[in-house]
C-alpha positions as a printed Julia matrix, in Angstrom:
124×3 Matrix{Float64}:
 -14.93  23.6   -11.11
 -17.39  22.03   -8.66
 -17.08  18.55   -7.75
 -19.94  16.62   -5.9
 -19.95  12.71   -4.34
 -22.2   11.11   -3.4
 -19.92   8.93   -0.86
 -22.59   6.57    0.86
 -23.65   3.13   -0.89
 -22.27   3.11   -4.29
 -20.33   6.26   -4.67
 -21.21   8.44   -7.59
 -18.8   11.59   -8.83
 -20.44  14.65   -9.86
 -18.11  17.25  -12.43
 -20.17  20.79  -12.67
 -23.48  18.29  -12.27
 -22.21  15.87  -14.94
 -21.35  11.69  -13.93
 -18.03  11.41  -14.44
 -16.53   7.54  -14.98
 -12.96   6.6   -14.06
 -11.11   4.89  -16.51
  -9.57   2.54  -13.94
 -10.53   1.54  -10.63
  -7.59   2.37   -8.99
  -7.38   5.98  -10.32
 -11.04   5.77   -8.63
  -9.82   4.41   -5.5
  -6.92   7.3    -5.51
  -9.59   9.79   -5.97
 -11.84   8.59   -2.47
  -8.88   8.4    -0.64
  -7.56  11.7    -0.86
 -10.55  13.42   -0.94
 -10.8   11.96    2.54
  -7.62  11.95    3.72
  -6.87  15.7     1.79
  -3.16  14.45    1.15
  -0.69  11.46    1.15
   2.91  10.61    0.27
   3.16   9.13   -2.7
   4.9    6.3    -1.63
   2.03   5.29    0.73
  -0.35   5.24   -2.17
   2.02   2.68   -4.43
   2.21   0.37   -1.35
  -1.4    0.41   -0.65
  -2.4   -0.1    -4.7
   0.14  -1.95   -5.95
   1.9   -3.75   -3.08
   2.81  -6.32   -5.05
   4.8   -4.17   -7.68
   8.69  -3.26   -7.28
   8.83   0.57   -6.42
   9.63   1.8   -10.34
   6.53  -0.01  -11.59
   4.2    1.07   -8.52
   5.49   4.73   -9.15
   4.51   4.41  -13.43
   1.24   2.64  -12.03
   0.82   5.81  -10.05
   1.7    8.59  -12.41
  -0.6    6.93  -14.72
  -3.23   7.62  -12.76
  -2.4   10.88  -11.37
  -2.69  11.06  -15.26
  -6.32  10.15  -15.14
  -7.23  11.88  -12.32
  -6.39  14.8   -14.02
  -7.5   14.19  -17.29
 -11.21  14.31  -15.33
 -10.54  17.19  -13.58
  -8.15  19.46  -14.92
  -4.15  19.93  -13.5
  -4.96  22.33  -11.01
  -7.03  19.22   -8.71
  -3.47  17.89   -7.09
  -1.3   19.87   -5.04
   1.97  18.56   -5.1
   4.8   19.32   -3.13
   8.58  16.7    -2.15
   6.6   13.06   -2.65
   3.21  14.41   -0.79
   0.11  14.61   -3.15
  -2.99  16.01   -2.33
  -6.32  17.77   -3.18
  -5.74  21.3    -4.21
  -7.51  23.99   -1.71
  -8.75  25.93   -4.81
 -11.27  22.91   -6.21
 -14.69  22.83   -4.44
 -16.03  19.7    -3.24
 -19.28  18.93   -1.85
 -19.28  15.54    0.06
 -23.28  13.66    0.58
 -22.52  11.36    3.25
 -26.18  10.43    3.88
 -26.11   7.4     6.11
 -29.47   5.97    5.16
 -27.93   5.45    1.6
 -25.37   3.18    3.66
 -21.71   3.07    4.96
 -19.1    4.98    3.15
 -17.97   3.43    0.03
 -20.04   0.3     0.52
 -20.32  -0.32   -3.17
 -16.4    0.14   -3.96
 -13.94  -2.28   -4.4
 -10.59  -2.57   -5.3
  -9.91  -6.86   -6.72
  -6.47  -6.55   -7.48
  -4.96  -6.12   -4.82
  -8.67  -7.68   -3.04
  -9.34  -4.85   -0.32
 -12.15  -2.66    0.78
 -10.9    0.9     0.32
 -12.9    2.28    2.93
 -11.01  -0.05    5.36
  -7.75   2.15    4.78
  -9.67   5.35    5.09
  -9.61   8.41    7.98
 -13.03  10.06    8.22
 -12.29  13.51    9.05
């Protein structure tokens, strides 16, 4: 499996040279973030998508698209180890961060909660 972005501008998601489309923004937003960050707890990523969601319902919210995520890209994308979730080392992903095509992410948003996902994001 070889996944490409195109993470400038509008970001586009490459699967073996194929578009893929997220079913849900969020599961989207999930996606950038930890293939920037390489891994999270769990319990940051319910407070920074659903922070207005008791902890059960954030968690569903969050399974559901871990659900996604790997519907796109097979079961063996996550590592996941005691509440920490992250981006497997066996998946190979090719990151275009071509500044001409404009900031990182500039084209995503997130309306529910309203944020800029690149504002919560670590370049490495």
């Amino acid at each position: 499996m070889k996944i490409n972005i195109i993470i400038t501008g509008y970001p586009t998601v490459f699967l073996d040279g194929c578009p893929v489309q997220f079913p849900t923004k969020k599961s989207e937003g999930i996606f950038y973030y930890l293939i920037l960050n390489k891994k999270c707890t769990k319990e940051t990523l319910e407070t920074m998508f659903w922070p207005e969601y008791d902890q059960a319902s954030a968690n569903k919210n969050l399974r559901n698209s871990i659900y996604y995520i790997q519907k796109l890209f097979g079961k063996e994308f996550f590592k996941k180890e005691k509440g920490i979730l992250g981006v497997s080392p066996s998946v190979t992903i090719m990151i275009d961060s071509d500044p001409i095509r404009g900031d990182v992410l500039q084209g995503f948003f997130l309306l529910s909660p309203l944020i800029r996902l690149e504002s919560c994001l670590r370049m490495r």
